[in-house]
C-alpha positions in Angstrom: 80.0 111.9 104.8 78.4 112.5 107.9 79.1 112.0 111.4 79.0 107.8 112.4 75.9 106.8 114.8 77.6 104.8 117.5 75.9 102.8 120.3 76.3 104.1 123.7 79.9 103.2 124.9 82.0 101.6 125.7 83.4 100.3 122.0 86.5 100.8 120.0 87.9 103.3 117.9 90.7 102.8 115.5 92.4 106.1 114.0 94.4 105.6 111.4 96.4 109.1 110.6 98.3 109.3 107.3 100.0 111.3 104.7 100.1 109.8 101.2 103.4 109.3 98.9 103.5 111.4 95.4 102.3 107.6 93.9 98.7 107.2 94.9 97.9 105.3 91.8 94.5 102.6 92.5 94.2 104.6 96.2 90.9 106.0 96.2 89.4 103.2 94.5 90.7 100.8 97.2 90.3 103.1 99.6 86.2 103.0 99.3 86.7 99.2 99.1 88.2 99.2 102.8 85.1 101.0 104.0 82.7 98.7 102.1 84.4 96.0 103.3 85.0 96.9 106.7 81.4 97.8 107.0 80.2 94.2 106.0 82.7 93.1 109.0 81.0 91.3 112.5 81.7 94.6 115.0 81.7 97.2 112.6 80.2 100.1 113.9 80.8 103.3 111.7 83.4 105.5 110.0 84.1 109.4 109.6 87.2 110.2 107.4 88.4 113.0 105.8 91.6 114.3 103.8 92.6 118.0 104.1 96.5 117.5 103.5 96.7 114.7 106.2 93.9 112.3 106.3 92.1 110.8 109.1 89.7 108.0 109.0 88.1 107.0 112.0 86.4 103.8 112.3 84.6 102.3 115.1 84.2 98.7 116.4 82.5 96.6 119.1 85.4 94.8 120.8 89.0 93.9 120.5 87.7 91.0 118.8 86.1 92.3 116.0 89.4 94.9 115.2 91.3 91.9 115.0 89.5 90.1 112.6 89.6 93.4 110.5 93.1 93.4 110.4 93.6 89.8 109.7 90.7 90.1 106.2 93.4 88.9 103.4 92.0 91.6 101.1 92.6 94.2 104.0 95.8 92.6 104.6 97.1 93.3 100.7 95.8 96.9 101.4 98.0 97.1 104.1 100.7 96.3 102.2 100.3 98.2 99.2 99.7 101.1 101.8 103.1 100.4 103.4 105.0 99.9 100.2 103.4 102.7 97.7 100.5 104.8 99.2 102.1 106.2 102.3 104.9 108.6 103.3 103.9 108.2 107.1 101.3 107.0 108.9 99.9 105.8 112.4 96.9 103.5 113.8 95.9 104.0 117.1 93.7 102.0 118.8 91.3 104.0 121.8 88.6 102.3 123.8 85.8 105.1 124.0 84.1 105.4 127.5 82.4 108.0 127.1 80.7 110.1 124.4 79.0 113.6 124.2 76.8 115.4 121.1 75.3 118.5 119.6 72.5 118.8 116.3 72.7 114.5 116.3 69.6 112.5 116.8 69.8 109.9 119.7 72.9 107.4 119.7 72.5 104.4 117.3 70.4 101.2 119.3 73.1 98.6 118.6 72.3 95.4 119.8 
């Protein structure tokens, strides 16, 4: 995992901020789907995630647009639902447009265009 090379701003960030259930059966197999899938998406910039207790993941889109149409992908859609019903104690999405950014040890922004 590394930190995600975004394009110079402004774009999207969607955080999604979780605890799992004690049933996390077919989780981090569909898990890596998500981001394989979401990263074959029109807008998708990047992801970081990690899992320390809570879990984070991070991901990182062009426009409004492009979130929407990740949230309407039927196989992200059944995700969702399995999250809702089986995966997840709590969680939260929040969605933050990013105007500005600032970095340390990274090479130059990612050229987006």
């Amino acid at each position: 995992m590394s930190i995600a090379k975004t394009p110079r701003p402004p774009y999207y960030a969607v955080i999604f901020s979780n605890y799992l259930s004690s049933d996390v059966d077919g989780y981090t197999e569909t898990a890596e789907r998500m981001l394989e899938l979401a990263a074959e998406q029109p807008g998708f910039l990047g992801f970081e995630s990690v899992r320390d207790g809570m879990g984070i993941t991070v991901s990182y889109w062009r426009d409004l647009e492009a979130i929407k149409l990740w949230k309407a992908n039927s196989e992200h859609q059944v995700a969702q639902k399995t999250g809702k019903e089986k995966w997840y104690s709590q969680f939260v999405t929040r969605i933050a447009k990013v105007e500005r950014d600032y970095s340390l040890g990274l090479d130059e922004q990612a050229d987006f265009k």
